[in-house]
VEXBAGU-655730 format. One record per residue: residue number from 1; x, y, z of N, C-alpha, C in turn. Coordinates in pm, whole numbers, plus 50000, padded with zeros to 5 digits. Atoms other than C-alpha are relative to their C-alpha. Layout:
% residues N
REC,NUM,X,Y,Z,X,Y,Z,X,Y,Z
...
//
This chain:
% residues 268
REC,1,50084,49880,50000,50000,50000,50000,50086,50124,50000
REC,2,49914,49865,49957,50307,50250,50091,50028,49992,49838
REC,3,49960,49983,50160,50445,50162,49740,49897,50107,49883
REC,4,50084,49950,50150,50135,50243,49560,49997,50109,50029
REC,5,50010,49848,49993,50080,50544,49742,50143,50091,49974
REC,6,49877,49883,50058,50459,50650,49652,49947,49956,49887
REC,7,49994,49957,50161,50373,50589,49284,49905,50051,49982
REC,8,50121,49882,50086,50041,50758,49293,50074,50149,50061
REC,9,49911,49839,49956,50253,51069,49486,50102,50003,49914
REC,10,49879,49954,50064,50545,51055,49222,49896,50036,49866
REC,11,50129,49952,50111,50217,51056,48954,49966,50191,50047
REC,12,50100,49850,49919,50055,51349,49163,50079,50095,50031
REC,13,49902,49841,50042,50374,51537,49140,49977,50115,49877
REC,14,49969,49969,50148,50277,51604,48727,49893,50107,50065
REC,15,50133,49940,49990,50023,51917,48754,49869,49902,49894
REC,16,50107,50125,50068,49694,51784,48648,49985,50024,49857
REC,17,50005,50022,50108,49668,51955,48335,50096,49991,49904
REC,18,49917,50004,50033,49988,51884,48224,49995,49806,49987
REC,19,49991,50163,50000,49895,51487,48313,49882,49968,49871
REC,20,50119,50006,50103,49595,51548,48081,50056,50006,49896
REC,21,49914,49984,50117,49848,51615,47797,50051,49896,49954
REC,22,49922,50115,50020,50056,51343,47869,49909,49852,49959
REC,23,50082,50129,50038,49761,51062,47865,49981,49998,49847
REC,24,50043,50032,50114,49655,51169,47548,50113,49984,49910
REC,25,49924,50051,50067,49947,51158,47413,50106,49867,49988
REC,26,49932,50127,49976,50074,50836,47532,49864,49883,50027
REC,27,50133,50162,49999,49720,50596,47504,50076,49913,49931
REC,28,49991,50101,50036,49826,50294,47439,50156,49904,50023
REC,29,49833,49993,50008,50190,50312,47547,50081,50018,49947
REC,30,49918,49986,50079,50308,50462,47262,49914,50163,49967
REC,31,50070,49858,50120,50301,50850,47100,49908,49980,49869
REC,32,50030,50012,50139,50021,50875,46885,50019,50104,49867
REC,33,49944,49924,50142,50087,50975,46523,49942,50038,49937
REC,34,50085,49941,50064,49911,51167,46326,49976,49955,49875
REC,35,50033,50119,50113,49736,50958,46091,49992,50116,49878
REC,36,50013,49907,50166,49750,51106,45700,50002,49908,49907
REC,37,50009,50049,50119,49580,50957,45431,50119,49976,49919
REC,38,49934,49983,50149,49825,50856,45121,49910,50026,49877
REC,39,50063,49925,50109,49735,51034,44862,50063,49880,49876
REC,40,49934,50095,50089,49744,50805,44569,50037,50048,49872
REC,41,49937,49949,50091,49966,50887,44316,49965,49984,49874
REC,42,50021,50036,50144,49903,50969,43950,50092,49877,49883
REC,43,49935,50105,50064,49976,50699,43681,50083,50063,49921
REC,44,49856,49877,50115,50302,50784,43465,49969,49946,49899
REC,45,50060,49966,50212,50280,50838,43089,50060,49855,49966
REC,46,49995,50103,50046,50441,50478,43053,49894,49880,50053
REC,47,50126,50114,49939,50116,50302,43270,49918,50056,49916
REC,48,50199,49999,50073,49851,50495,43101,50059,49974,49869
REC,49,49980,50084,50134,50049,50380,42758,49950,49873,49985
REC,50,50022,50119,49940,50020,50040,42890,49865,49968,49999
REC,51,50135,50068,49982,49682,50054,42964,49926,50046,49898
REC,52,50087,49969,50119,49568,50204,42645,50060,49880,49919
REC,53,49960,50118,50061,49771,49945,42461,49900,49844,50044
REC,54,50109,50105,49966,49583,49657,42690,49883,50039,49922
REC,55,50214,49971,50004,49224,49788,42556,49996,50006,49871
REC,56,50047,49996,50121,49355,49802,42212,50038,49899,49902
REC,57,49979,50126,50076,49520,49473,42113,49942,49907,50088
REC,58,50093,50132,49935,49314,49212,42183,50028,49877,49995
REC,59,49940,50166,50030,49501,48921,42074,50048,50018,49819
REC,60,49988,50042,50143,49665,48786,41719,49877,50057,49903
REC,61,50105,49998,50112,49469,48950,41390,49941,50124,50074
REC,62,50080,49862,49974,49372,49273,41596,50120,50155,49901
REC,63,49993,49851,50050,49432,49632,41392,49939,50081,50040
REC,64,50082,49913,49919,49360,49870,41544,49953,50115,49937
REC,65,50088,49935,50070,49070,50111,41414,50126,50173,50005
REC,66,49974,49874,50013,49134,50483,41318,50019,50091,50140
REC,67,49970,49907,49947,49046,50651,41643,50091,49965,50081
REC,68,49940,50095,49907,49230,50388,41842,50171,50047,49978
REC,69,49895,49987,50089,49549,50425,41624,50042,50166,50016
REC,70,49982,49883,49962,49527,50828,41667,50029,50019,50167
REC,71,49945,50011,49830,49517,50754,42077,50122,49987,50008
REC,72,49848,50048,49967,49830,50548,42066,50106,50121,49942
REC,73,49928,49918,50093,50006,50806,41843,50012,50134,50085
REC,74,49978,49859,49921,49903,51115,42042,50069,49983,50166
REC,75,49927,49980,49881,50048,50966,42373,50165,49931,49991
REC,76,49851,50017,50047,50382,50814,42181,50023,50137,49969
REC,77,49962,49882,50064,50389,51183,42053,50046,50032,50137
REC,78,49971,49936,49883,50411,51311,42423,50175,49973,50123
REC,79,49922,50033,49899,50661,51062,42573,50143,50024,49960
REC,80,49868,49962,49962,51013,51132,42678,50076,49947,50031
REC,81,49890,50103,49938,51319,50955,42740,50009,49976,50137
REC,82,50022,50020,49834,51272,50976,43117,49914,49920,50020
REC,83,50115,50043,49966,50966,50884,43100,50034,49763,49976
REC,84,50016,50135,50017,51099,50510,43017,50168,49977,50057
REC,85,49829,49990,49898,51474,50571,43258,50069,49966,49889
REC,86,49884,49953,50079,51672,50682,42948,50065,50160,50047
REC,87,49943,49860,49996,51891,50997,42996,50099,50031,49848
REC,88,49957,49983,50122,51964,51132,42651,50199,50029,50042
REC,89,49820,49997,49970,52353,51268,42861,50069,49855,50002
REC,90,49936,50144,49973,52402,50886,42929,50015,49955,49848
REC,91,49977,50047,50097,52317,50762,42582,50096,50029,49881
REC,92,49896,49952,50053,52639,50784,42416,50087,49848,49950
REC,93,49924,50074,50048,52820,50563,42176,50136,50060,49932
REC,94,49881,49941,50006,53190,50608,42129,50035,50003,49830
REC,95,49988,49969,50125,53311,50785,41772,50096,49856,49978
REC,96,49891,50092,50065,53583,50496,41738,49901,49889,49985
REC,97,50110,50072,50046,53279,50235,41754,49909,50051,49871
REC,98,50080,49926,50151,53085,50439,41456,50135,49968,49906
REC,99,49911,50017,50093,53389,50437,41275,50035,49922,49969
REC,100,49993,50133,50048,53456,50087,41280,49852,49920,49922
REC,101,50126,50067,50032,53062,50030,41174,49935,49908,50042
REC,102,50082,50112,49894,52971,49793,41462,49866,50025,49995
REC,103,50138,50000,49992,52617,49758,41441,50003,49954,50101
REC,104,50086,50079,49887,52508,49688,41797,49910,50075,50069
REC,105,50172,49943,49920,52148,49719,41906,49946,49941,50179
REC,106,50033,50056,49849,52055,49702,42306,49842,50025,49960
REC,107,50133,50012,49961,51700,49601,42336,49951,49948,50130
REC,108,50075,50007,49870,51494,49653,42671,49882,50021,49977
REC,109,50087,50037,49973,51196,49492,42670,49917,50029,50133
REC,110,50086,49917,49907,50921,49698,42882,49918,49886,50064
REC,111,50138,50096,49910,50646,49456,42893,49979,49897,49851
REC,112,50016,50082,50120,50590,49164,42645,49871,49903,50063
REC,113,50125,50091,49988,50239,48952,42623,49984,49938,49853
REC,114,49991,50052,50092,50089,48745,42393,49930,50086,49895
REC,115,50089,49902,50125,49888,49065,42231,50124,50129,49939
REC,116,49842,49898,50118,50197,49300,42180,50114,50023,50127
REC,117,49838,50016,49939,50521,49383,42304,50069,50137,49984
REC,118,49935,49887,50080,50745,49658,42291,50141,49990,49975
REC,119,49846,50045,50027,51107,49632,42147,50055,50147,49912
REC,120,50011,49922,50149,51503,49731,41609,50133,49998,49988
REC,121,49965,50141,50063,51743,49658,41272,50036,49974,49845
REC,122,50009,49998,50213,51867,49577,40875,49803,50002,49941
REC,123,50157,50038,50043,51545,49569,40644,49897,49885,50022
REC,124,50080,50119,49923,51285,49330,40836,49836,50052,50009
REC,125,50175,49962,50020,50905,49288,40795,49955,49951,50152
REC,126,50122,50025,49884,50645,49254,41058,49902,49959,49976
REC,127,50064,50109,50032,50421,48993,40941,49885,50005,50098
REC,128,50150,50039,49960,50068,49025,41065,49963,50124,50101
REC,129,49974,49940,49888,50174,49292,41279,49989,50149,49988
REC,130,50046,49879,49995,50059,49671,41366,50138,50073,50079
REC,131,49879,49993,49954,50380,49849,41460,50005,50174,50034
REC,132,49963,49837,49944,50412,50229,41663,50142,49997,50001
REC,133,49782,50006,50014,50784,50337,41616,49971,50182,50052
REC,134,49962,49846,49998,50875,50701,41823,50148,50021,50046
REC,135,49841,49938,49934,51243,50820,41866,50013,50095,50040
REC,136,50011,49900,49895,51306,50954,42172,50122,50056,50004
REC,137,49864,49932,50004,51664,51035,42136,50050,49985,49817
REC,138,49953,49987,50077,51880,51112,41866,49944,49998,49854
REC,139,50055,49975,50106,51823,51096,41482,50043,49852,49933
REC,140,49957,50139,50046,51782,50796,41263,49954,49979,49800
REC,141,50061,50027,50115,51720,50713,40878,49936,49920,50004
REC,142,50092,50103,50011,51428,50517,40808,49976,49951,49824
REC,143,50073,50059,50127,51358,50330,40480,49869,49903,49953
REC,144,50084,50073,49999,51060,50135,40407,49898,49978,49937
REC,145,50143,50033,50132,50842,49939,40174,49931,49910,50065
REC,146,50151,50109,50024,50524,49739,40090,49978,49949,49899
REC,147,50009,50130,50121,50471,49485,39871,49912,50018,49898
REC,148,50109,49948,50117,50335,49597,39554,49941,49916,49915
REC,149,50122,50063,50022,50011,49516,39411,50074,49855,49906
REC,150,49983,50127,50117,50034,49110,39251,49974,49983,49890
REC,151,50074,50030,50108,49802,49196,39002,50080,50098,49916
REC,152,49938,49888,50071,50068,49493,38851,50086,49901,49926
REC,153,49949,50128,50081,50204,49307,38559,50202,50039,49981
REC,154,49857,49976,49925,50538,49521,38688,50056,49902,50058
REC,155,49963,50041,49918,50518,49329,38958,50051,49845,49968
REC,156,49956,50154,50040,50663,49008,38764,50126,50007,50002
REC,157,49889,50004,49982,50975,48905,38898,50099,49951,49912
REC,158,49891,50094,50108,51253,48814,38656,50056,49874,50069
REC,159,49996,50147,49951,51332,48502,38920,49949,50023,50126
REC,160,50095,50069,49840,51168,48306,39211,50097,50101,50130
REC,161,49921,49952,49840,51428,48514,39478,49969,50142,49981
REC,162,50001,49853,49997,51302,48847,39405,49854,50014,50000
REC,163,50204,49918,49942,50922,49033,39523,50025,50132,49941
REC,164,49980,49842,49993,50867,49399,39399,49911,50017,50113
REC,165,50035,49917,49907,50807,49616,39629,50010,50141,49978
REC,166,49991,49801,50013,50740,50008,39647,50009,50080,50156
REC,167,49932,49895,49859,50950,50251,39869,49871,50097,50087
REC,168,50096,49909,49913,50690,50432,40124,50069,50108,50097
REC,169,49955,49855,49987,50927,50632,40304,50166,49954,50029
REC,170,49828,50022,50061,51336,50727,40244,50002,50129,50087
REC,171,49980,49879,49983,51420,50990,40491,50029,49971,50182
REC,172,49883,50013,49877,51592,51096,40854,49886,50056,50048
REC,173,50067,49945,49890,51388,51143,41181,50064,50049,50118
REC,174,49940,49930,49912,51523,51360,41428,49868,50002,50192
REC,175,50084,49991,49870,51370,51334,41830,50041,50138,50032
REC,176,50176,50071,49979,51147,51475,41955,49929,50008,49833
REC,177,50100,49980,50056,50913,51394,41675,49926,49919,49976
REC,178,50135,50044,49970,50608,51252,41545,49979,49885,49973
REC,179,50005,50154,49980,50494,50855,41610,49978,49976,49851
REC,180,50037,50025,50138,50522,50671,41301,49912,49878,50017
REC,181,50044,50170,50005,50299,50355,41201,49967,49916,49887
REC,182,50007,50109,50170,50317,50041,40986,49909,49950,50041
REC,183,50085,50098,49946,50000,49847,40958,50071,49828,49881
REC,184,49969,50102,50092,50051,49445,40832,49991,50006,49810
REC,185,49948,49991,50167,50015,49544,40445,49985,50152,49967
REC,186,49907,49883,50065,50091,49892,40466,50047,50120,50037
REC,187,49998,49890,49875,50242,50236,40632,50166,49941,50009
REC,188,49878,50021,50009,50588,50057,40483,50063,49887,50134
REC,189,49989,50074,49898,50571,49727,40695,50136,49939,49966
REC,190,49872,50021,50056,50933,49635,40554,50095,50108,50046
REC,191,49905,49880,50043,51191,49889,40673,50110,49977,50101
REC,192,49857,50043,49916,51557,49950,40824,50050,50110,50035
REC,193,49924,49841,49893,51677,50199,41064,50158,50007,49951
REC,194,49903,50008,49956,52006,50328,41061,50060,50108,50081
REC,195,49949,49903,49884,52146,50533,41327,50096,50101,49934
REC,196,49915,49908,50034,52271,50854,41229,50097,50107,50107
REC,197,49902,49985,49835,52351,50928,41577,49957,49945,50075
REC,198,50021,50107,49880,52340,50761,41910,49831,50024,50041
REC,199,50192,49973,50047,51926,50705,41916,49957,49865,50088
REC,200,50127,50064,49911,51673,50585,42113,49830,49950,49935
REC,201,50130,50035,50065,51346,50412,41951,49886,49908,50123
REC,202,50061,50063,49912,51047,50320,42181,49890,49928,49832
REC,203,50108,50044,50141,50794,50070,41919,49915,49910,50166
REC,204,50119,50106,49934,50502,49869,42057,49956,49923,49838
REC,205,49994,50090,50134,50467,49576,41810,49852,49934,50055
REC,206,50132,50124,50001,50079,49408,41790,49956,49925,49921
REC,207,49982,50153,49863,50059,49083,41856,50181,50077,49982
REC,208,49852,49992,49994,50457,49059,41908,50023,49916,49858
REC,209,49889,50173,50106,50740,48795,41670,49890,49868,50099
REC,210,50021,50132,49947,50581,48460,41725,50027,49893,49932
REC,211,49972,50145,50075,50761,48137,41545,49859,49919,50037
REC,212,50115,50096,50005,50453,47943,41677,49888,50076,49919
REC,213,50102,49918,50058,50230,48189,41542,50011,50036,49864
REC,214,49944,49983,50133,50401,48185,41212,49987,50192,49959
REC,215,49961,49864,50063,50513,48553,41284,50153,49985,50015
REC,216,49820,50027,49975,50922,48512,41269,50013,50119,49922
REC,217,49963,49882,50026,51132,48817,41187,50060,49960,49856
REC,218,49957,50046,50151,51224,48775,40802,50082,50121,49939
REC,219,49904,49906,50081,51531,48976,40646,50020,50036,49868
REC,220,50008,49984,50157,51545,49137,40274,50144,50119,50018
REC,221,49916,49863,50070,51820,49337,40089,49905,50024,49870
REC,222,50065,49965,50102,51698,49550,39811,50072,49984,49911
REC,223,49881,50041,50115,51827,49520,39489,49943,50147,49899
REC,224,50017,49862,50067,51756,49894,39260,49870,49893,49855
REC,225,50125,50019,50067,51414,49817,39046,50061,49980,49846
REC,226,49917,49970,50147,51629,49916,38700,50094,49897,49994
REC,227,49855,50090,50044,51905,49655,38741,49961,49834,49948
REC,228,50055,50130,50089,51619,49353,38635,49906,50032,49898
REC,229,50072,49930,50055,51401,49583,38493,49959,50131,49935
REC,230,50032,49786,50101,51378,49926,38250,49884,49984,50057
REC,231,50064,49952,49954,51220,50142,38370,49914,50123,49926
REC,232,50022,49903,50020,51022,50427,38200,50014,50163,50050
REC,233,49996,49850,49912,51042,50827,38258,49908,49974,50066
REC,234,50099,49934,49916,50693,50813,38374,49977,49890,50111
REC,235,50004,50019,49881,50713,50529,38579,50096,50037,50106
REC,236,49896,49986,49920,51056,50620,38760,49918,50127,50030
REC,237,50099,49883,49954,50818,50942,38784,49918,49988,50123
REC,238,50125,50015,49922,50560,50799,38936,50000,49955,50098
REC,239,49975,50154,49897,50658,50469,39145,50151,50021,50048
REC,240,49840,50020,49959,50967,50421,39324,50009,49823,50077
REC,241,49986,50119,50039,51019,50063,39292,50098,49950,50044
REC,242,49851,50068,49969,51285,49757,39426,49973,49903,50026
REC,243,50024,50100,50016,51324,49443,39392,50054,49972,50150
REC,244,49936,50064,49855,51352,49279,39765,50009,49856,49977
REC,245,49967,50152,49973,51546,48951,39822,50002,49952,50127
REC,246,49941,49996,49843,51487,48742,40120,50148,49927,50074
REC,247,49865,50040,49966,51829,48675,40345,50011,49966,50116
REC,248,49946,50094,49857,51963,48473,40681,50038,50191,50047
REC,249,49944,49893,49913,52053,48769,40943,50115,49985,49984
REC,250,49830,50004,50051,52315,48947,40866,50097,49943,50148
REC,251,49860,50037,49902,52649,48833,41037,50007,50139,50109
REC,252,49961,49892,49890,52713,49172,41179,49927,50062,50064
REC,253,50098,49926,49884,52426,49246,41332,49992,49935,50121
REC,254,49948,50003,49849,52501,49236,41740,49877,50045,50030
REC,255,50116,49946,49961,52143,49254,41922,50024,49967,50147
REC,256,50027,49994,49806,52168,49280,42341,49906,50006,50079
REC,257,50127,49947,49875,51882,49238,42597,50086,50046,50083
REC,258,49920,49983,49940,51978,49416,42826,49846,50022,50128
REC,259,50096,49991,49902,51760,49453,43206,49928,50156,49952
REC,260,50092,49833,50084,51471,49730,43131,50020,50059,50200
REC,261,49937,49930,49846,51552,49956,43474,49935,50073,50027
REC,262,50112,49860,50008,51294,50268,43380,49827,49941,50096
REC,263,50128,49994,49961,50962,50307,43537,49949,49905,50020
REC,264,50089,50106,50016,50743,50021,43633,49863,50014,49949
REC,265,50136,49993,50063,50420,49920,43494,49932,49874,50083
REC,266,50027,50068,49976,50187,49777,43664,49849,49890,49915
REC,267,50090,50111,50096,49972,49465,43495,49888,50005,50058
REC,268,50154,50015,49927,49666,49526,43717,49931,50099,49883
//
């Protein structure tokens, strides 16, 4: 009894409303903390890509309509090398590598499913496949055809290893600019980058490459339209024409996965 009454007298030392302070701030035997909502954070420009992409390939054999196709385009138009943990100061390939002509391509794979993918290369088609291409860094030449009409009595090959085809676009893209797109037969589903400086390309490919799916990546060199075939003024006018052969990957092309490190996405 003496005990308790010394610990209620070492208590009954605190003034009272000074003990009134202390209870509330010690219920439970611990300081309470001042509770604060989390505010839940906005989605970044590579999730809401993501989730417009989910809603617009639906599986193998999807194309995606007009306004669908303008969506994807206006938010590839927006995005930024950050936005996918590139830093245009980092991306830097050394002049003595250019000068030797090493072709080597690092590919970091964002998110891959069985409806599309995102991932580039010599002249290579995309077989069944709807293809967004935006370069976020540096500048790159693009070339690229489509397989011209069967019924064009042009289009008769002087032998079984040669297809015509007609050039759709011959020319250099500089970042930032505007999303390009191939659909499966046309928008130049055939074409071949080449780096005119150290460059960055984000693509979303729908469906993805699938060997089971009889989509495999298939290689062509061109061969100049005139060297099996005269040509007229008015068609060299009109058409821009080339005979494509198909070929085994080249030898010197060096392709790297490398870990994707940028932004997460989440699959929910």
């Amino acid at each position: 009894m003496g005990a308790g009454a010394a610990g209620l007298d070492v208590a009954g030392a605190v003034p009272a409303k000074r003990r009134r302070a202390l209870a509330a701030k010690t219920r439970g035997g611990r300081p309470r903390q001042a509770r604060r909502r989390a505010q839940p954070q906005p989605p970044t420009a590579l999730q809401r890509l993501f989730r417009a992409c989910r809603a617009v390939f639906k599986g193998p054999g999807t194309v995606p309509a007009p306004p669908e196709v303008a969506l994807l385009r206006a938010m590839l138009d927006r995005m930024r090398p950050e936005d996918v943990g590139l830093s245009p100061d980092r991306f830097i390939r050394t002049r003595d590598n250019a000068a030797q002509g090493n072709l080597t391509i690092t590919q970091r794979i964002i998110y891959k499913s069985d409806n599309f993918s995102n991932a580039v290369i010599p002249l290579h088609n995309h077989p069944g496949m709807t293809v967004f291409s935006k370069p976020l860094i540096g500048s790159i030449h693009v070339k690229s055809y489509d397989w011209a009409d069967p019924d064009d009595q042009a289009a008769l090959p002087p032998n079984h290893q040669l297809r015509l085809a007609e050039l759709v676009v011959d020319d250099v893209f500089t970042a930032p600019c505007n999303t390009s797109v191939l659909y499966p037969t046309a928008g130049g589903n055939m074409h071949r980058f080449t780096a005119i400086a150290p460059c960055a390309i984000l693509d979303i490919l729908g469906p993805p490459y699938s060997i089971e799916e009889d989509r495999d990546c298939t290689y062509y060199t061109d061969v100049p339209y005139s060297s099996q075939h005269p040509m007229t003024c008015n068609e060299q006018e009109g058409r821009r024409l080339a005979w494509l052969k198909e070929v085994e990957m080249p030898r010197d092309l060096k392709m790297h996965t490398v870990r994707y490190s940028g932004p997460p996405i989440s699959d929910r």
